[in-house]
C-alpha positions in Angstrom: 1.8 11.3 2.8 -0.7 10.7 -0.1 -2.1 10.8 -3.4 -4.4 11.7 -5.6 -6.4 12.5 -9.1 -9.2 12.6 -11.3 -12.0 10.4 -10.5 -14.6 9.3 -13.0 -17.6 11.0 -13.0 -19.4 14.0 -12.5 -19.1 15.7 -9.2 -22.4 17.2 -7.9 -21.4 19.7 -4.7 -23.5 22.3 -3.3 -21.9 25.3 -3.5 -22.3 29.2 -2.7 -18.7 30.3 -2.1 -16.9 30.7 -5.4 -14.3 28.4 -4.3 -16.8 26.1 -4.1 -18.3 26.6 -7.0 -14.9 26.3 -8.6 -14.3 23.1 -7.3 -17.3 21.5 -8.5 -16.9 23.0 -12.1 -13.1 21.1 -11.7 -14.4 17.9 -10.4 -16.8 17.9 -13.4 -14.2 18.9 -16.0 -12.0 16.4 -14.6 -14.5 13.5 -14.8 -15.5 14.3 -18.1 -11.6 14.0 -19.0 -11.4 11.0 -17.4 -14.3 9.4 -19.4 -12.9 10.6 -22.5 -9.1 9.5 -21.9 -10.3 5.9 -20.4 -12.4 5.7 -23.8 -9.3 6.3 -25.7 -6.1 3.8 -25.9 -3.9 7.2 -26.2 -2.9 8.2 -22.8 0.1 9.1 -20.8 0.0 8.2 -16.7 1.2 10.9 -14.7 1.0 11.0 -10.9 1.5 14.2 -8.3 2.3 14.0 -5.1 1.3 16.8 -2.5 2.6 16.8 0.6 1.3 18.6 3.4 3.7 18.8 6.6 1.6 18.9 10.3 -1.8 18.1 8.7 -4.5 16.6 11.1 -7.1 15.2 8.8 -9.9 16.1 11.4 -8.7 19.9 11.0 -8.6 20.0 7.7 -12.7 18.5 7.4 -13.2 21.8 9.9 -11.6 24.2 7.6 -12.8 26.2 5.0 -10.9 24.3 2.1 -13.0 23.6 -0.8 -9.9 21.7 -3.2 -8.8 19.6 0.1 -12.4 18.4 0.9 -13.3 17.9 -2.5 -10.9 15.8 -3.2 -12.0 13.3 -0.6 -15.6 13.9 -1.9 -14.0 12.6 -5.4 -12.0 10.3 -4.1 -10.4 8.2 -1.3 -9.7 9.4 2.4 -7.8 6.7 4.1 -6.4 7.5 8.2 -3.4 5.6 9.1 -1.1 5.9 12.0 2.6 6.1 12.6 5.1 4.3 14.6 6.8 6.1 17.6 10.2 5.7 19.6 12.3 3.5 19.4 11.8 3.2 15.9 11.8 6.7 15.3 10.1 10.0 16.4 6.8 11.6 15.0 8.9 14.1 13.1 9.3 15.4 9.7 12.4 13.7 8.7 11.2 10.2 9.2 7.6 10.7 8.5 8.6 12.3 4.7 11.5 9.4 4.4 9.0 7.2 4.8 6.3 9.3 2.3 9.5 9.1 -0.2 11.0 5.9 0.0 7.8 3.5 1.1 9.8 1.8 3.6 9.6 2.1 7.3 12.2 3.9 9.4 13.7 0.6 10.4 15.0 0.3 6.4 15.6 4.1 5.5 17.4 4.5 8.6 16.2 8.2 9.7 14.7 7.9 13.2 14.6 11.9 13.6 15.1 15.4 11.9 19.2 15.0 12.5 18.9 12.2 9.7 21.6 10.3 11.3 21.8 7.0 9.9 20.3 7.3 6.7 19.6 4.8 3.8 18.9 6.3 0.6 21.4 4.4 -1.0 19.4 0.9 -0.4 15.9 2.8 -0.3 16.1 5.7 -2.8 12.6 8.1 -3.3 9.9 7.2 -5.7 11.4 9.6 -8.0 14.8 8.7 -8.4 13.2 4.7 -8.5 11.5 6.3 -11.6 14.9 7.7 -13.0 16.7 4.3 -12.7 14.2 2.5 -14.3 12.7 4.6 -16.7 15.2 7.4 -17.3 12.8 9.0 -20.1 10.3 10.5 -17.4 10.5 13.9 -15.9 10.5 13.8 -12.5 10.0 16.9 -10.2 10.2 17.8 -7.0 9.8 21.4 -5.2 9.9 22.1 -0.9 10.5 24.9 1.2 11.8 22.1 3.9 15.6 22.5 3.0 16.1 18.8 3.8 13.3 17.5 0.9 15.1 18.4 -1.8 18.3 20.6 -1.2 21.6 18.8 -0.2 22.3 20.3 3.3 24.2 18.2 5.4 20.8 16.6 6.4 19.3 15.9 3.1 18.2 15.6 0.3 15.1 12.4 0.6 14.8 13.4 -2.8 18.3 12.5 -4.4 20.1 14.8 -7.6 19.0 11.9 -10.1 15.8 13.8 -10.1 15.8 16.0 -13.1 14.6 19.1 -11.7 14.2 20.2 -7.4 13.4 23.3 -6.1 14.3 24.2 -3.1 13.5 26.9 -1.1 14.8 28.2 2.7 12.4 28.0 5.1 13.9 28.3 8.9 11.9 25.8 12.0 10.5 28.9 12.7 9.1 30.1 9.7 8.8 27.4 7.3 5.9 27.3 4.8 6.4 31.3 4.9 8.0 30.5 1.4 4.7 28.4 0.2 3.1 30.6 -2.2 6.2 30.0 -4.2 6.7 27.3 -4.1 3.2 26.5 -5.3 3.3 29.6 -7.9 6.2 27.5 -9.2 5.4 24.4 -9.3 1.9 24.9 -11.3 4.0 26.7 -14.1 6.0 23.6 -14.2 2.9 21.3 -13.9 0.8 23.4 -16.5 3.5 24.4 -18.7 6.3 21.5 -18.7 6.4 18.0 -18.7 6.9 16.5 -15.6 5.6 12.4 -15.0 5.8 12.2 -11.4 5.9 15.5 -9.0 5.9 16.1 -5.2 5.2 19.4 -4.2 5.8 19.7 -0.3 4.0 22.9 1.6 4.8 23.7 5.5 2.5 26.2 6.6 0.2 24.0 8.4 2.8 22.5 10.5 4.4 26.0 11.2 0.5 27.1 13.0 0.3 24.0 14.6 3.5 24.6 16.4 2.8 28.1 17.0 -0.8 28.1 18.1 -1.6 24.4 18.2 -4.3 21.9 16.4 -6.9 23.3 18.2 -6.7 27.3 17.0 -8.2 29.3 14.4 -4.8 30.2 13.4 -3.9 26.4 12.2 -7.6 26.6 10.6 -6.9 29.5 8.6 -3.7 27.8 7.9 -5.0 25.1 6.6 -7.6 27.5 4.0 -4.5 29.7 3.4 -2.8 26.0 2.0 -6.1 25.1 0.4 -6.1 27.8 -2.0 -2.2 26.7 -3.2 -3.8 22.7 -3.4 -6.2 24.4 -5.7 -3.5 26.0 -8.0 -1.7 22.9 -8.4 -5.2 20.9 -9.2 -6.0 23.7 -11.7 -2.2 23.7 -13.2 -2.4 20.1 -14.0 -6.2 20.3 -15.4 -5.0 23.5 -17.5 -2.4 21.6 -19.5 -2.8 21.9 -23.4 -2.1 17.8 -23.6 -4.2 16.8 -20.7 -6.8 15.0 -22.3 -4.4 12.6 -23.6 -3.1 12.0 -20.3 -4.8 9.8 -16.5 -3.3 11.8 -13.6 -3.0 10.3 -10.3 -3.4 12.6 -7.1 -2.1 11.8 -4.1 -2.1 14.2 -1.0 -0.4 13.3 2.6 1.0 14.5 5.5 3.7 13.5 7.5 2.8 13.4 11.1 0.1 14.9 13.0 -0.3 17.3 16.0 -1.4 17.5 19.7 -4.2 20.0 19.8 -1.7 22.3 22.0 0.6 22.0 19.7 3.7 20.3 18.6 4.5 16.4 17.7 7.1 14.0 18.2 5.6 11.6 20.6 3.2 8.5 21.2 -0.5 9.8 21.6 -2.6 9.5 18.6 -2.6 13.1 17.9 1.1 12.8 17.2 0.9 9.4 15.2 -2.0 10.4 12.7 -1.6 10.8 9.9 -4.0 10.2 6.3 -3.8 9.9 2.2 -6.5 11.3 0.4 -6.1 9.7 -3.5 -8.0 10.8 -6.6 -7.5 9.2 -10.1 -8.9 6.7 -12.2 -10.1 3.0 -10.7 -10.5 5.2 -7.3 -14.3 5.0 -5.9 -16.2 8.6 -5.3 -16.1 9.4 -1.3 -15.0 6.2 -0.3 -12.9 5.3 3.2 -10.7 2.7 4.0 -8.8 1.7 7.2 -6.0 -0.8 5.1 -3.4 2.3 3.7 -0.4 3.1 5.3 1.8 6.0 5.0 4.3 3.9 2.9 1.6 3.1 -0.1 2.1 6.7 -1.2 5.2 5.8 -3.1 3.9 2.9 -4.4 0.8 3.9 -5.4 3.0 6.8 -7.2 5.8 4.0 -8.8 2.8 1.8 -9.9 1.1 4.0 -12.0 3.9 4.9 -14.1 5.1 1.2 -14.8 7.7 0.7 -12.2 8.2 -1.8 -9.9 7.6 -1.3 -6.3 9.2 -4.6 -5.2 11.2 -4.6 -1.8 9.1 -1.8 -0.3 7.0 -2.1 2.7 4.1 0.1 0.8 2.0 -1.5 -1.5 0.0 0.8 -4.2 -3.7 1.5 -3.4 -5.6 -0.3 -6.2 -3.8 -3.6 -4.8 -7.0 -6.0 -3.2 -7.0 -6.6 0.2 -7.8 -10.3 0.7 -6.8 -10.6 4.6 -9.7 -12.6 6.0 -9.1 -10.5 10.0 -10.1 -7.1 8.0 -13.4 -8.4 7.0 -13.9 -8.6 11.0 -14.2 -4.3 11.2 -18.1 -3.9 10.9 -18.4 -6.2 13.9 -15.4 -5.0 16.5 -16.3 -3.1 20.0 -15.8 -0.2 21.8 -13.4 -0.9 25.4 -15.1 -3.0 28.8 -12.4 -3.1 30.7 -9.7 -0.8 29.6 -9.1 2.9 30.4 -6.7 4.6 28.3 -8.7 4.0 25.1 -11.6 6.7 24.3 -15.0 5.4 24.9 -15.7 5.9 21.2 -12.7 4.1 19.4 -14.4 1.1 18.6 -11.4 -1.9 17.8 -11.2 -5.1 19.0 -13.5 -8.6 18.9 -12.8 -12.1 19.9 -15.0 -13.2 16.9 -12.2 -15.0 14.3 -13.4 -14.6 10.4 -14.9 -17.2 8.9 -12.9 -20.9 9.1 -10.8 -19.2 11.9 -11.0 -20.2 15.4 -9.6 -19.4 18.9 -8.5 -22.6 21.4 -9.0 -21.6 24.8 -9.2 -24.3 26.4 -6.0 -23.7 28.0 -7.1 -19.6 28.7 -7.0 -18.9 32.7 -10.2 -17.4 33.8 -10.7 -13.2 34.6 -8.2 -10.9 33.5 -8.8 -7.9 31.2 -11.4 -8.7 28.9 -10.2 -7.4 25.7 -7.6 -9.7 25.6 -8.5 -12.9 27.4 -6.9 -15.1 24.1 -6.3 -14.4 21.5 -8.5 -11.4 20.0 -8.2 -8.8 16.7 -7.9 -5.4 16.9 -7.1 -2.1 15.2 -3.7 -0.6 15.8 -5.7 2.8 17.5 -7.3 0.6 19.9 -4.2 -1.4 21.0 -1.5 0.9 20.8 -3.5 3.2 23.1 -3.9 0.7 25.6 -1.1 1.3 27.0 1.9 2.9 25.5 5.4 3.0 25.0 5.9 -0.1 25.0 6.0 -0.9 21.3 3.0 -1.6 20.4 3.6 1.4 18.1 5.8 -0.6 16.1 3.4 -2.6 15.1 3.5 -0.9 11.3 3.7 -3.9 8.9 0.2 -5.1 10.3 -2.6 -3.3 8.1 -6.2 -2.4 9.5 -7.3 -5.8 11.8 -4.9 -8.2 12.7 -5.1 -10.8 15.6 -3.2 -10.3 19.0 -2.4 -12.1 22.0 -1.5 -9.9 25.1 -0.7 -11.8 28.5 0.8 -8.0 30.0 -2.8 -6.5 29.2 -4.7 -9.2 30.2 -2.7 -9.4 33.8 -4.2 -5.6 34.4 -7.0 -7.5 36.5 -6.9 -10.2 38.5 -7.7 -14.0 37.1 -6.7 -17.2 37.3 -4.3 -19.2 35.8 -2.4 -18.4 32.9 -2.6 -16.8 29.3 -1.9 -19.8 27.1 -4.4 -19.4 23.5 -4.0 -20.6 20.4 -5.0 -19.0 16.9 -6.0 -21.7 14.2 -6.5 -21.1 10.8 -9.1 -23.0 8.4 -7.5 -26.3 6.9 -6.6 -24.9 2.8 -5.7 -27.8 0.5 -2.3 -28.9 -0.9 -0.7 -31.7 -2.6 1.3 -33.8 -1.4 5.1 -33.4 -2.1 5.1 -29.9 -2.8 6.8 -27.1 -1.2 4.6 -24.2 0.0 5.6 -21.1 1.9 3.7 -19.7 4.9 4.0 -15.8 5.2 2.6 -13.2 7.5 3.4 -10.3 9.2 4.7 -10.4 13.1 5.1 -8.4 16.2 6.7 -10.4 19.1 8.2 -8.9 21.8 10.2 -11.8 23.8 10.4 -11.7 27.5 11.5 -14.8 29.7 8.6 -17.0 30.6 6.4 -16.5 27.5 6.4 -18.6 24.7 5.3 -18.5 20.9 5.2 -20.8 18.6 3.7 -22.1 15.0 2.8 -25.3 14.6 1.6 -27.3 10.9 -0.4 -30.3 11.0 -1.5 -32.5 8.2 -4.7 -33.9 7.2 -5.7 -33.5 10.9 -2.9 -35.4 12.1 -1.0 -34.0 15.4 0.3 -30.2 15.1 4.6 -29.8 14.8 6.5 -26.8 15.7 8.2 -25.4 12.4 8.7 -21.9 14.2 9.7 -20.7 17.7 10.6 -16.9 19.0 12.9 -16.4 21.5 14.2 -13.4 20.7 11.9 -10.1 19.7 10.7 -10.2 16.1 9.9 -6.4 15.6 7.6 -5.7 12.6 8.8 -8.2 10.6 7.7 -10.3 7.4 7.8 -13.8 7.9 8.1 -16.6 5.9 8.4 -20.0 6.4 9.0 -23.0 4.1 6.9 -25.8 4.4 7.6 -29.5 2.8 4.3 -31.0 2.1 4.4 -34.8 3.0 3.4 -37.5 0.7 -0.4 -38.0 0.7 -1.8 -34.8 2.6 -4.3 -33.3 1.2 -4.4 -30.2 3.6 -2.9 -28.3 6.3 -3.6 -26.1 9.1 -1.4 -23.8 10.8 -1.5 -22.7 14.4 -0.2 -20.0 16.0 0.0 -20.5 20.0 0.8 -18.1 22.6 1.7 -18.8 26.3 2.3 -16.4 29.4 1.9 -14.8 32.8 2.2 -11.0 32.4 4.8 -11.2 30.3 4.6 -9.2 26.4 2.8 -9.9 23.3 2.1 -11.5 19.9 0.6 -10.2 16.7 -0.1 -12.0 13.6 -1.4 -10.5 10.2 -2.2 -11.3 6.7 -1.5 -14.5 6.8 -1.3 -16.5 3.4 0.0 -19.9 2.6 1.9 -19.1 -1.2 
């Protein structure tokens, strides 16, 4: 589900394999190129994509795969999660619609590997994006997964405007047995062709974790067996005659993850993780973050090539994060009260960032502590606190976002009532002008409960300019304000009322 490419400096790894020692003499080769091309006003962006079905990022740190590892010594790792049911299953054929398109299942329509209800029309793949605007690139695309790029009745994500796909059979219950050539392939046309943007999909992993689970030394040697292929694509694309005229992009992600037993499809973390590991110019040396989602792959890929990403829910990786609640991450806790989150996942705080604050005045007393008011979380801390209930859904929020949950916090007795209120700092405006607040939401409506947004001006008393009474599932908001004459500033609430009723999440919330 990621990307990836050459970083910028030398790469110093110990090594006493030759695979190892391989890497390291790529990774320096690389960064030397990388110097030399960003020094020179001559260069061509090209991105690759490599997809790896079934991959659990833990797995792959455990297994003896020198070019996987290396590149998130070289570059970035970033975790993310998936949705689950209703919004579609932990499967291939939503997770690599979503890899493709960068939308979420709820705009490409595919909510399982039957592909019923699909969008491509509206929300084509990153490569045939690239063909309508800028029909002059080469775009490839190669997978052993009939459905990626052949046109079965179930496919193809990627669509016949792309100029060259190969497609290979691989059955459910031997895919990735076609993987070495697919690979073999694909790095003669990555070294010896042209291509601008490439995905190159491999199954094998996915195929162990089904038949021997997560947890084996069959899906380990899997995932070394794979690494050797990642390592001919890397060393196609750093073999080309014209490549130090060119600034390649590397991207490599997986579509959903795997229960240690094997198999996917449902709600436990396991199922739902997934990561993209990115290597290229601009892109930090071993760094982590906790912002990307699974839909940034394709428009990290679209971005780097010159062409717009607008409409999609992913947005490309070198784009700043400026939401104040992710700033809150170094200080968030491990559970008190709650018992289906591991002991170790540290994720939630009723600290606000800086200029934020929580009214509780209103707050009933007791209850589960995590959410007594309003409080900000990670998704793996409060989808696992109880699930099925879709919290899952919750994919338009990115890393910490705030959350009021009356059903969680009625898990233990108290008094009273959930009734908080979230209040942002006051920002200034003039008076007259038109201003739009946006953020992301999750709402899940439920008689009883109420939610609402309220604006005040220069400190005057809060109105309601928003009300839910319906469920607002992932969604984008945005709501136009009409700045009276004379304020100076305005503040924005956001309060939430209820007696064991559903939830609220905010996120990123920006006044435009």
């Amino acid at each position: 589900m990621p990307t990836a490419v050459l970083s910028g400096r030398t790469l110093a790894v110990a090594a006493t394999a030759t695979a190892l020692l391989a890497t390291a003499l790529l990774a320096t080769a690389l960064g030397a190129t990388a110097a030399t091309a960003g020094e020179s006003a001559a260069t061509t962006d090209k991105v690759l994509v490599i997809g790896i079905d079934g991959a659990v990022l833990d797995r792959v740190k455990a297994a003896n795969a020198p070019h996987l590892n290396g590149l998130m010594a070289q570059g970035l790792t970033a975790r993310s999660t998936l949705y689950a049911n209703p919004m579609a299953a932990t499967s291939s054929g939503p997770g690599w619609s979503t890899i493709a398109t960068g939308v979420w299942p709820d705009k490409h329509g595919v909510k399982d590997n039957s592909f019923t209800g699909k969008n491509y029309t509206a929300h084509p793949d990153f490569l045939t994006r690239i063909e309508n605007a800028k029909p002059s690139l080469n775009t490839y695309a190669a997978a052993d997964w009939e459905p990626i790029t052949s046109t079965d009745q179930n496919g193809p994500i990627f669509s016949a405007k792309v100029d060259k796909r190969l497609s290979l059979k691989g059955d459910r219950d031997g895919y990735g047995s076609e993987d070495p050539k697919i690979a073999a392939a694909a790095a003669t046309e990555l070294r010896d062709q042209n291509p601008d943007a490439a995905f190159v999909y491999l199954g094998e992993i996915d195929a162990a974790g089904h038949s021997s689970g997560a947890a084996s030394q069959a899906y380990l040697n899997a995932v070394a067996r794979v690494d050797v292929l990642v390592g001919k694509l890397l060393t196609a694309v750093q073999s080309r005659p014209t490549y130090a005229q060119e600034n390649w992009k590397v991207l490599v992600t997986t579509d959903h993850g795997h229960t240690s037993g094997g198999g996917h499809g449902g709600s436990s973390i396991a199922e739902r993780g997934t990561f993209v590991i990115a290597r290229g110019a601009g892109i930090p040396a071993g760094s982590v973050r906790d912002d990307v989602r699974l839909a940034d792959v394709a428009a990290t890929a679209l971005a780097h090539v010159g062409v717009s990403g607008a409409g999609l829910d992913g947005v490309p990786l070198n784009a700043p994060d400026s939401d104040p609640f992710d700033t809150l991450r170094p200080v968030l806790q491990a559970r008190v009260d709650e018992t289906g989150i591991p002991a170790g996942t540290k994720g939630f705080t009723h600290t606000p960032p800086a200029g934020w604050s929580v009214d509780n005045s209103k707050m009933g007393t007791g209850g589960v502590t995590e959410w007594a008011g309003w409080a900000f979380a990670t998704d793996e801390f409060w989808s696992q606190s109880q699930r099925d209930q879709w919290r899952e859904l919750n994919v338009r929020s990115r890393d910490v976002f705030a959350v009021a949950d009356s059903d969680e916090w009625d898990d233990k007795s108290h008094t009273g009532t959930f009734d908080s209120t979230l209040i942002t700092p006051k920002w200034p405006v003039a008076g007259g002008t038109a201003r739009t607040l946006s953020f992301q939401t999750h709402y899940r409506q439920e008689a009883g409960q109420t939610a609402q947004v309220l604006v005040s001006y220069n400190g005057g008393a809060p109105a309601v300019v928003k009300s839910y009474t319906a469920d607002a599932v992932a969604k984008a908001e945005s709501i136009a304000l009409q700045v009276p004459a004379g304020a100076t500033d305005v503040q924005v609430r956001f309060r939430y009322s209820g007696d064991n009723n559903w939830y609220w999440t905010v996120d990123d919330v920006r006044l435009g």
